[in-house]
mmCIF file of the N, C-alpha and C atoms, coordinates in Angstrom:
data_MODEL
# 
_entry.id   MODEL 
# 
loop_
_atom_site.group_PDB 
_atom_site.id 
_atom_site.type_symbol 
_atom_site.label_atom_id 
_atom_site.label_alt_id 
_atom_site.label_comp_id 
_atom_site.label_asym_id 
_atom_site.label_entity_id 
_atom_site.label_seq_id 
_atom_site.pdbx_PDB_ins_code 
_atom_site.Cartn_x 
_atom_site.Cartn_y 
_atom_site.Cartn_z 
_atom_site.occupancy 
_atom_site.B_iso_or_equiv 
_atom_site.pdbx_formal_charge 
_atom_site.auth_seq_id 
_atom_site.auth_comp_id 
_atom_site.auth_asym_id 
_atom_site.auth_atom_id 
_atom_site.pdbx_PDB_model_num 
ATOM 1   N N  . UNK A 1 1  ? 86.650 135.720 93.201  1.00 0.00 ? 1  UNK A N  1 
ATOM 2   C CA . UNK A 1 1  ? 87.581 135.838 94.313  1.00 0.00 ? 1  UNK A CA 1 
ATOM 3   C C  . UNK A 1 1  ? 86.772 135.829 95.609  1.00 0.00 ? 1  UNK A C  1 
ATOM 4   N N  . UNK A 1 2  ? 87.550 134.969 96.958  1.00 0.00 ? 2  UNK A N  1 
ATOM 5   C CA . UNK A 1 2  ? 86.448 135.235 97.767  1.00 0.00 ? 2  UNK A CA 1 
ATOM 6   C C  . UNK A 1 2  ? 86.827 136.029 98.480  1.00 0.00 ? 2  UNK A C  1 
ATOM 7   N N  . UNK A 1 3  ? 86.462 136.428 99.980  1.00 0.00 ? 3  UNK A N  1 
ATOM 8   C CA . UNK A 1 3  ? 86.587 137.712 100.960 1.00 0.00 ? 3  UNK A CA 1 
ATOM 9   C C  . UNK A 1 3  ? 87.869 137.589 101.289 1.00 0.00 ? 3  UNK A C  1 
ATOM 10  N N  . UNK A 1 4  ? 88.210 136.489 101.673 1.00 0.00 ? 4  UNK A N  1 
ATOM 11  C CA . UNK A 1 4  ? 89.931 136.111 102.093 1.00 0.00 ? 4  UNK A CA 1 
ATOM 12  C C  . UNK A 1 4  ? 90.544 136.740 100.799 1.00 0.00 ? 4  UNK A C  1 
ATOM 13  N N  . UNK A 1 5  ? 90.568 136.745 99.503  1.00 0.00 ? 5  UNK A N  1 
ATOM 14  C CA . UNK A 1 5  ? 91.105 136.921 98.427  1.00 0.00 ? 5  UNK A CA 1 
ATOM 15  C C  . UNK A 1 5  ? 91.891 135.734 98.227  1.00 0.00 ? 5  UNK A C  1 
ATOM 16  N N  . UNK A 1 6  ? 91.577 134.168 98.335  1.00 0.00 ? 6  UNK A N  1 
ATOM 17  C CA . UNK A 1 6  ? 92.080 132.774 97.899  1.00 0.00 ? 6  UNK A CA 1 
ATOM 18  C C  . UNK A 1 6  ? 90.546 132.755 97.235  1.00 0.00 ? 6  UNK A C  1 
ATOM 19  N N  . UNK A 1 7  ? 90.714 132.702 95.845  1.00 0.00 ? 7  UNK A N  1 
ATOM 20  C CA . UNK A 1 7  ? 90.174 132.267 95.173  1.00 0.00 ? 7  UNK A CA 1 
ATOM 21  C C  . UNK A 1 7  ? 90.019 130.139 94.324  1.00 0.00 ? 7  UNK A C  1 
ATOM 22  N N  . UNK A 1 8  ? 91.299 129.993 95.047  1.00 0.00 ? 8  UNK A N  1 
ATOM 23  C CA . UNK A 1 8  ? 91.098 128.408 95.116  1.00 0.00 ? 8  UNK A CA 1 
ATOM 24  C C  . UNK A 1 8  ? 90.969 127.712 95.875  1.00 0.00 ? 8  UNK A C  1 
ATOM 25  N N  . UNK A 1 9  ? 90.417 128.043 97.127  1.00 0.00 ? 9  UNK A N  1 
ATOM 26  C CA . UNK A 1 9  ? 89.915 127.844 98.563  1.00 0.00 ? 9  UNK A CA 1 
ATOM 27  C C  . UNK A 1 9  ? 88.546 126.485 98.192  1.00 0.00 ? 9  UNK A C  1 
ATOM 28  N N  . UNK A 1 10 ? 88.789 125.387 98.634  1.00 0.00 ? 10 UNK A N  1 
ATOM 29  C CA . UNK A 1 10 ? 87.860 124.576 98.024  1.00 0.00 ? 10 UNK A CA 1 
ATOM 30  C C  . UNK A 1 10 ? 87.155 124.697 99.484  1.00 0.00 ? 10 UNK A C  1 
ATOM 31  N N  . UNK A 1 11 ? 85.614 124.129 99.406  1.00 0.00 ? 11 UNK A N  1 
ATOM 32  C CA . UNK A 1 11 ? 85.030 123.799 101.004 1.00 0.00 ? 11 UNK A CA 1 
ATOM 33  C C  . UNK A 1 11 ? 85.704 122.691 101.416 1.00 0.00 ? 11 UNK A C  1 
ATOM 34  N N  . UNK A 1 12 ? 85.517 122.902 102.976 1.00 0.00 ? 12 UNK A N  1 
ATOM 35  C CA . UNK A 1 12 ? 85.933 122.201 103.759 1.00 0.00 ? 12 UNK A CA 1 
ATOM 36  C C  . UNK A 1 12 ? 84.881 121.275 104.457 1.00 0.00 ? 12 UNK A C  1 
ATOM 37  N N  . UNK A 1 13 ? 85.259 119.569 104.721 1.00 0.00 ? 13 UNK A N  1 
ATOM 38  C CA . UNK A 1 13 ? 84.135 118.590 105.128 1.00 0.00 ? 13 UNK A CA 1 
ATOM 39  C C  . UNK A 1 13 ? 84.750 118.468 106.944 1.00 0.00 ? 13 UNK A C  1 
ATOM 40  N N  . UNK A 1 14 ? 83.788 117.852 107.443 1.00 0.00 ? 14 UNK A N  1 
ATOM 41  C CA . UNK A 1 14 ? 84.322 116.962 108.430 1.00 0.00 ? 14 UNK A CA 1 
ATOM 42  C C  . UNK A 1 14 ? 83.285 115.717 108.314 1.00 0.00 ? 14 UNK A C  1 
ATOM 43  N N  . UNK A 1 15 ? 83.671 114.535 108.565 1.00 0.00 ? 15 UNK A N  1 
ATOM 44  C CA . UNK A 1 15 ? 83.544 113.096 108.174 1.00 0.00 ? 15 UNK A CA 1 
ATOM 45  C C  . UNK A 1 15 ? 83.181 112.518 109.953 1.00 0.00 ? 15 UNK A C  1 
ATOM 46  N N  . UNK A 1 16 ? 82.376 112.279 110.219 1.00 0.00 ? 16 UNK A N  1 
ATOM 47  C CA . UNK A 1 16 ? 82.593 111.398 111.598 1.00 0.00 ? 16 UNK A CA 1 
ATOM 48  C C  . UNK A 1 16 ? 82.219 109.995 111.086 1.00 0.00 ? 16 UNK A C  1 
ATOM 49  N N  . UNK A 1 17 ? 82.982 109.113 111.707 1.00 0.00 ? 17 UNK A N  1 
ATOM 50  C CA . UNK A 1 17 ? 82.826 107.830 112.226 1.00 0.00 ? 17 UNK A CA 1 
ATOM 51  C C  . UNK A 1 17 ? 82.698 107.569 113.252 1.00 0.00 ? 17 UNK A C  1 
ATOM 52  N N  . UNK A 1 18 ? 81.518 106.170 113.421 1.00 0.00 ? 18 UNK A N  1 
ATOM 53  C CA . UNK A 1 18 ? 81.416 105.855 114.896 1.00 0.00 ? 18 UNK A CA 1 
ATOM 54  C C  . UNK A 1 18 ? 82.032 104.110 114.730 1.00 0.00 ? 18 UNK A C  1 
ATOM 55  N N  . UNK A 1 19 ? 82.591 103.693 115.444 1.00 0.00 ? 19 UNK A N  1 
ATOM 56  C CA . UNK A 1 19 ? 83.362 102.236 115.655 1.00 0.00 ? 19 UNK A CA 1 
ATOM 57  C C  . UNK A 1 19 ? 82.860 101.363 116.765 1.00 0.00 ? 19 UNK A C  1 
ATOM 58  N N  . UNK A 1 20 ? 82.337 100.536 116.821 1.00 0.00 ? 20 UNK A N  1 
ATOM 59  C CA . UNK A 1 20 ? 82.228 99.554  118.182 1.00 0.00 ? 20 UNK A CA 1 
ATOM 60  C C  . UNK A 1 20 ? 83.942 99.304  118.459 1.00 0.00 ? 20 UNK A C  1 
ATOM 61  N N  . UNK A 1 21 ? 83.638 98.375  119.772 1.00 0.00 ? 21 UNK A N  1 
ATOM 62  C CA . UNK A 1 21 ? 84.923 98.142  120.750 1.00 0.00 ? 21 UNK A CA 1 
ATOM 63  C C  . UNK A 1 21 ? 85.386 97.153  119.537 1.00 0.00 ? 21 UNK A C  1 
ATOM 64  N N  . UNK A 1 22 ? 85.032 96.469  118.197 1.00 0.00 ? 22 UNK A N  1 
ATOM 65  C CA . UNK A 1 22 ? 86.150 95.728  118.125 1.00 0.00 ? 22 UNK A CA 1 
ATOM 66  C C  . UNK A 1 22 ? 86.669 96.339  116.309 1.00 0.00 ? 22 UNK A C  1 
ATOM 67  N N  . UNK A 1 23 ? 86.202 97.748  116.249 1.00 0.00 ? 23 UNK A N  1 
ATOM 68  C CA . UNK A 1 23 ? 86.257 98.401  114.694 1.00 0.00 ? 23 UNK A CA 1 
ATOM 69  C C  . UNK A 1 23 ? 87.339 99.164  114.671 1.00 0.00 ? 23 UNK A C  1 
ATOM 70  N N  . UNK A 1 24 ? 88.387 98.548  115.416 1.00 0.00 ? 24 UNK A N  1 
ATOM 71  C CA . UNK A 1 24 ? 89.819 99.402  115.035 1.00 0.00 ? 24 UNK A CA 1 
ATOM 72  C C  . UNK A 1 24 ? 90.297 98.812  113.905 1.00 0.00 ? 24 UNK A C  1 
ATOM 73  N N  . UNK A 1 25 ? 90.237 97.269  113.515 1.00 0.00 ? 25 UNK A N  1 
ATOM 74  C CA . UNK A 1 25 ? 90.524 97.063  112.331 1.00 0.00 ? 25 UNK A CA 1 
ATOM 75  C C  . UNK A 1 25 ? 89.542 97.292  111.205 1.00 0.00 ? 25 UNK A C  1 
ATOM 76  N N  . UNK A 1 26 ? 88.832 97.628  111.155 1.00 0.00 ? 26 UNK A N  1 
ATOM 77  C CA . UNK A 1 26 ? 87.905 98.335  110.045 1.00 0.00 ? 26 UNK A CA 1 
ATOM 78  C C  . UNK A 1 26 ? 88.728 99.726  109.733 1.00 0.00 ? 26 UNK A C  1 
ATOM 79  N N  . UNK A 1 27 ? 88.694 100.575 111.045 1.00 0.00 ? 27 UNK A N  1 
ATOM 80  C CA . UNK A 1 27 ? 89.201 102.228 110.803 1.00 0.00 ? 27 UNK A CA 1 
ATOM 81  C C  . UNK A 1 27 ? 90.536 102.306 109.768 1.00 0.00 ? 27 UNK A C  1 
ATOM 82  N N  . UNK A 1 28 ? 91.260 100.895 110.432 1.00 0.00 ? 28 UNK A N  1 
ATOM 83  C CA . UNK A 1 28 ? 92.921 101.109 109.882 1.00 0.00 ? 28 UNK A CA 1 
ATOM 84  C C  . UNK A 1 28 ? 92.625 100.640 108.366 1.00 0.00 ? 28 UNK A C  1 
ATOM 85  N N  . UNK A 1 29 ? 91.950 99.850  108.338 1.00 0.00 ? 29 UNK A N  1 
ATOM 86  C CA . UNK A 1 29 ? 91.787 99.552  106.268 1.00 0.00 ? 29 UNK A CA 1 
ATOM 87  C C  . UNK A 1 29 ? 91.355 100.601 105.496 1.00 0.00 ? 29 UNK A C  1 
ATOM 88  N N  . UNK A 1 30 ? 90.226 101.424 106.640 1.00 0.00 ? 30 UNK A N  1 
ATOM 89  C CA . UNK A 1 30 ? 89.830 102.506 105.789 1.00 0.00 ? 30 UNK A CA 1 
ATOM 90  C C  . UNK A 1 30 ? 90.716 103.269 105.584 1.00 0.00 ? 30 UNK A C  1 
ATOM 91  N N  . UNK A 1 31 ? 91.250 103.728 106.477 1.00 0.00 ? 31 UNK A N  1 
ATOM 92  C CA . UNK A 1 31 ? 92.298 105.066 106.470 1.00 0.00 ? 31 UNK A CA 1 
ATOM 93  C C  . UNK A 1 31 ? 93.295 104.597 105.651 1.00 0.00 ? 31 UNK A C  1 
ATOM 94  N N  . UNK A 1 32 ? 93.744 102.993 105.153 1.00 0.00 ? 32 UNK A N  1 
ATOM 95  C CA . UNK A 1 32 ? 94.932 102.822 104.616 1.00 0.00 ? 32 UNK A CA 1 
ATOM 96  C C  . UNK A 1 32 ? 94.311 102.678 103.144 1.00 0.00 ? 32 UNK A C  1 
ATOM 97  N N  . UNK A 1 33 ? 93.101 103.102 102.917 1.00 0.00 ? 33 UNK A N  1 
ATOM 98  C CA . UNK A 1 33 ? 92.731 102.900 101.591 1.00 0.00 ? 33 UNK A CA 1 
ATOM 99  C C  . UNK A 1 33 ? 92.818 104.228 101.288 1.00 0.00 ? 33 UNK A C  1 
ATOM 100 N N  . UNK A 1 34 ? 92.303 105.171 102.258 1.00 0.00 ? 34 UNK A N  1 
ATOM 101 C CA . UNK A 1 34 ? 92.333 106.869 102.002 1.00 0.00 ? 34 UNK A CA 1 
ATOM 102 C C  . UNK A 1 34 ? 92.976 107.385 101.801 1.00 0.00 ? 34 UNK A C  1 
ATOM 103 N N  . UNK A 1 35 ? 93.248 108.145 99.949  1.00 0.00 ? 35 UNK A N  1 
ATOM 104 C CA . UNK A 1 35 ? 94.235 109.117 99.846  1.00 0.00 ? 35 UNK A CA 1 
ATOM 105 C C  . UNK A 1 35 ? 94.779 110.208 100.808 1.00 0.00 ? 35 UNK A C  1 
ATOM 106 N N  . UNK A 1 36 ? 95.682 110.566 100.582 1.00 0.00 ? 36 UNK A N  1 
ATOM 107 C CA . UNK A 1 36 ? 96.251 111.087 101.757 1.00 0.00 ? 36 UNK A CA 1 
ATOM 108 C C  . UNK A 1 36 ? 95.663 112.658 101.573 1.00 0.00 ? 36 UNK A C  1 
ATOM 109 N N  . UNK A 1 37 ? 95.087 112.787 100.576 1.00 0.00 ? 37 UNK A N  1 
ATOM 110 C CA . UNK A 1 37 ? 94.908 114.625 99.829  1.00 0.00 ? 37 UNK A CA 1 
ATOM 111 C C  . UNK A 1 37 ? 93.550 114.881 99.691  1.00 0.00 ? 37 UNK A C  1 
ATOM 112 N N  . UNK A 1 38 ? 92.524 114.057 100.597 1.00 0.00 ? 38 UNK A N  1 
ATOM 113 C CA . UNK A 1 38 ? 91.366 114.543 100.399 1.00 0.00 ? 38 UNK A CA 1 
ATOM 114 C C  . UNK A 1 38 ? 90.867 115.752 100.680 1.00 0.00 ? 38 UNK A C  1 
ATOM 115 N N  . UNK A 1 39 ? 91.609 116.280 101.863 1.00 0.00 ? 39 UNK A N  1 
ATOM 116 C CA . UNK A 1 39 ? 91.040 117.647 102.489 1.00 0.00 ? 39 UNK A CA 1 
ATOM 117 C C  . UNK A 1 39 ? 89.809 117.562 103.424 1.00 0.00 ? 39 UNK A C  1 
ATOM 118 N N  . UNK A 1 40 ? 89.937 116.475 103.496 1.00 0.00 ? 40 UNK A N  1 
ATOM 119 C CA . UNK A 1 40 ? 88.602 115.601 104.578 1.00 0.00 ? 40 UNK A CA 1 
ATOM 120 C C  . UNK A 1 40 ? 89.086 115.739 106.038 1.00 0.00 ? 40 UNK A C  1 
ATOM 121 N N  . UNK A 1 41 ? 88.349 116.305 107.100 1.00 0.00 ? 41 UNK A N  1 
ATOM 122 C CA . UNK A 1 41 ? 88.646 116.239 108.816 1.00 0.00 ? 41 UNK A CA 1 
ATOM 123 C C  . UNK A 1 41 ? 87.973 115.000 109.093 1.00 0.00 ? 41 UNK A C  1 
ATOM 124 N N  . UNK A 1 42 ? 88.787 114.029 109.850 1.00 0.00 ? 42 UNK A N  1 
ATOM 125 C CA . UNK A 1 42 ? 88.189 112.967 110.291 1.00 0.00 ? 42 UNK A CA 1 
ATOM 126 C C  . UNK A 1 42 ? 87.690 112.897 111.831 1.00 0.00 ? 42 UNK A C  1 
ATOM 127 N N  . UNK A 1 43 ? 86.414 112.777 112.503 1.00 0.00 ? 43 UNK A N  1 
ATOM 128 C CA . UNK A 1 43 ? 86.205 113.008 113.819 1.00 0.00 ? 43 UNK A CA 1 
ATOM 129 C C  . UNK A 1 43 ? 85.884 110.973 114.309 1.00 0.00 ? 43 UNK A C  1 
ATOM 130 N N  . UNK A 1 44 ? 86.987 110.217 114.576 1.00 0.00 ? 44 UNK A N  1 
ATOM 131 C CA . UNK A 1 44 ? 86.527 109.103 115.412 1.00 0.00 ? 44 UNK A CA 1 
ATOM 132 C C  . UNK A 1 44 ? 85.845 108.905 116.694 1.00 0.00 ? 44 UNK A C  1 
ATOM 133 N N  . UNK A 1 45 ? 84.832 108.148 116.572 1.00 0.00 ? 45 UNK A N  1 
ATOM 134 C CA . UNK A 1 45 ? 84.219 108.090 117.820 1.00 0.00 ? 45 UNK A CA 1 
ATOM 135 C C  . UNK A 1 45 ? 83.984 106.419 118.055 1.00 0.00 ? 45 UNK A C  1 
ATOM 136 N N  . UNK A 1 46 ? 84.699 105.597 119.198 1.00 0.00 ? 46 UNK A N  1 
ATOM 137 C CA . UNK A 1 46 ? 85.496 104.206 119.463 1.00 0.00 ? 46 UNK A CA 1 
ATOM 138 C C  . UNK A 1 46 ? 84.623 104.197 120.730 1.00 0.00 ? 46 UNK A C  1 
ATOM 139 N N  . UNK A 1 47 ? 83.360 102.860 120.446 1.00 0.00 ? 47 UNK A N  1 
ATOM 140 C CA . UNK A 1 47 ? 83.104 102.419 121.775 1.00 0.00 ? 47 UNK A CA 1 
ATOM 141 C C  . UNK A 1 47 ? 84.034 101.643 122.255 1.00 0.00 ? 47 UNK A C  1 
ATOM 142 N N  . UNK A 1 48 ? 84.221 101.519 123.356 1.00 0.00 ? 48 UNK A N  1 
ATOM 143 C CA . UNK A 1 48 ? 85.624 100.885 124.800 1.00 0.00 ? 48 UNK A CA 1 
ATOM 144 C C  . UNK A 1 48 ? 84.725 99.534  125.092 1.00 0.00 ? 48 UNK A C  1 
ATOM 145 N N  . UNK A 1 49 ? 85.184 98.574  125.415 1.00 0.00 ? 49 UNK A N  1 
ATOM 146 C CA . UNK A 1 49 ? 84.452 97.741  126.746 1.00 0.00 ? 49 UNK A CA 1 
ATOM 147 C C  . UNK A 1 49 ? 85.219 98.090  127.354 1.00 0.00 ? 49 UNK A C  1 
ATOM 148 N N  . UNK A 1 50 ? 84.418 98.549  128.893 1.00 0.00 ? 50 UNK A N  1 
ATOM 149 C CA . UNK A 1 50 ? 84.850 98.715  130.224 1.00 0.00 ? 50 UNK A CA 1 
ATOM 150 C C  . UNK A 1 50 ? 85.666 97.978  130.459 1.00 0.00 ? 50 UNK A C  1 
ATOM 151 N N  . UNK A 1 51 ? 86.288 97.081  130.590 1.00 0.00 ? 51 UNK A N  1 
ATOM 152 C CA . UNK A 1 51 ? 87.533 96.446  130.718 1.00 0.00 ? 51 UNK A CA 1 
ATOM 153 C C  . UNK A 1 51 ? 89.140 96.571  129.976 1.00 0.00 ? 51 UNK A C  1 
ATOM 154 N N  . UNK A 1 52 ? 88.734 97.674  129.068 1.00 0.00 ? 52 UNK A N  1 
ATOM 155 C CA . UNK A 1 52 ? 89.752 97.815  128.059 1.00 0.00 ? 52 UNK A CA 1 
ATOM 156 C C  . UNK A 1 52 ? 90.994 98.741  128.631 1.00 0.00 ? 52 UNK A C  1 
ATOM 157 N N  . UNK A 1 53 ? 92.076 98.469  128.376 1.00 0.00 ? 53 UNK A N  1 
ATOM 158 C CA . UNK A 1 53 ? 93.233 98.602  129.366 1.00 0.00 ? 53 UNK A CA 1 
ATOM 159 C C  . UNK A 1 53 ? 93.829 99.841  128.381 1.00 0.00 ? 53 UNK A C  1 
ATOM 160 N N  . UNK A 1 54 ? 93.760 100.783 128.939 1.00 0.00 ? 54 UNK A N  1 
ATOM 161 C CA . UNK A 1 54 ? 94.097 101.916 128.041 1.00 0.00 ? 54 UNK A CA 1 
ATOM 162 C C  . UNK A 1 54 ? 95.808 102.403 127.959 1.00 0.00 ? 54 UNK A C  1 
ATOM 163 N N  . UNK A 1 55 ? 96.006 102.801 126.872 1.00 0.00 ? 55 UNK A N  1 
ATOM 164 C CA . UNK A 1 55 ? 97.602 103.096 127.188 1.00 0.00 ? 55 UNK A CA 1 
ATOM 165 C C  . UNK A 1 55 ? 98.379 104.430 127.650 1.00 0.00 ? 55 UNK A C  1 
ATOM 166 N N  . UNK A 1 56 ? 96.853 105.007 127.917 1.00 0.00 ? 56 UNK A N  1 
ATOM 167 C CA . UNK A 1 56 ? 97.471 106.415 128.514 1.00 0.00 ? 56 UNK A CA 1 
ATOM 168 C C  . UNK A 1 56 ? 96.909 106.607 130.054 1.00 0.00 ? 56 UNK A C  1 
ATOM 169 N N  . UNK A 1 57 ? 96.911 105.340 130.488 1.00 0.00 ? 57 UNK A N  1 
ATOM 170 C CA . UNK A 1 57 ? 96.620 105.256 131.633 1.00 0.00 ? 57 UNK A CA 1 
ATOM 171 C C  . UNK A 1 57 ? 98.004 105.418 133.088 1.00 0.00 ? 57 UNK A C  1 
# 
């Protein structure tokens, strides 16, 4: 049993990816290949070209 008393408490990951400006379609195949129940934190990190027209602009 652990200190929390959840004894089926599995560890927890975090995963980073890094993407150039044109690896959004890479990210989306991955993620659409990725079970949905891994228990995996995903941290993206998306280089921009400076010209890139953002939508929360």
């Amino acid at each position: 049993m652990t200190q929390n008393g959840n004894a089926s408490h599995k560890p927890s990951y975090i995963v980073g990816i890094g993407a150039s400006a044109g690896g959004l379609e890479a990210l989306e195949s991955f993620f659409n290949h990725m079970p949905p129940d891994t228990g995996l934190a995903f941290v993206i990190v998306q280089h921009l070209s400076p010209d890139f027209k953002s939508m929360m602009d």
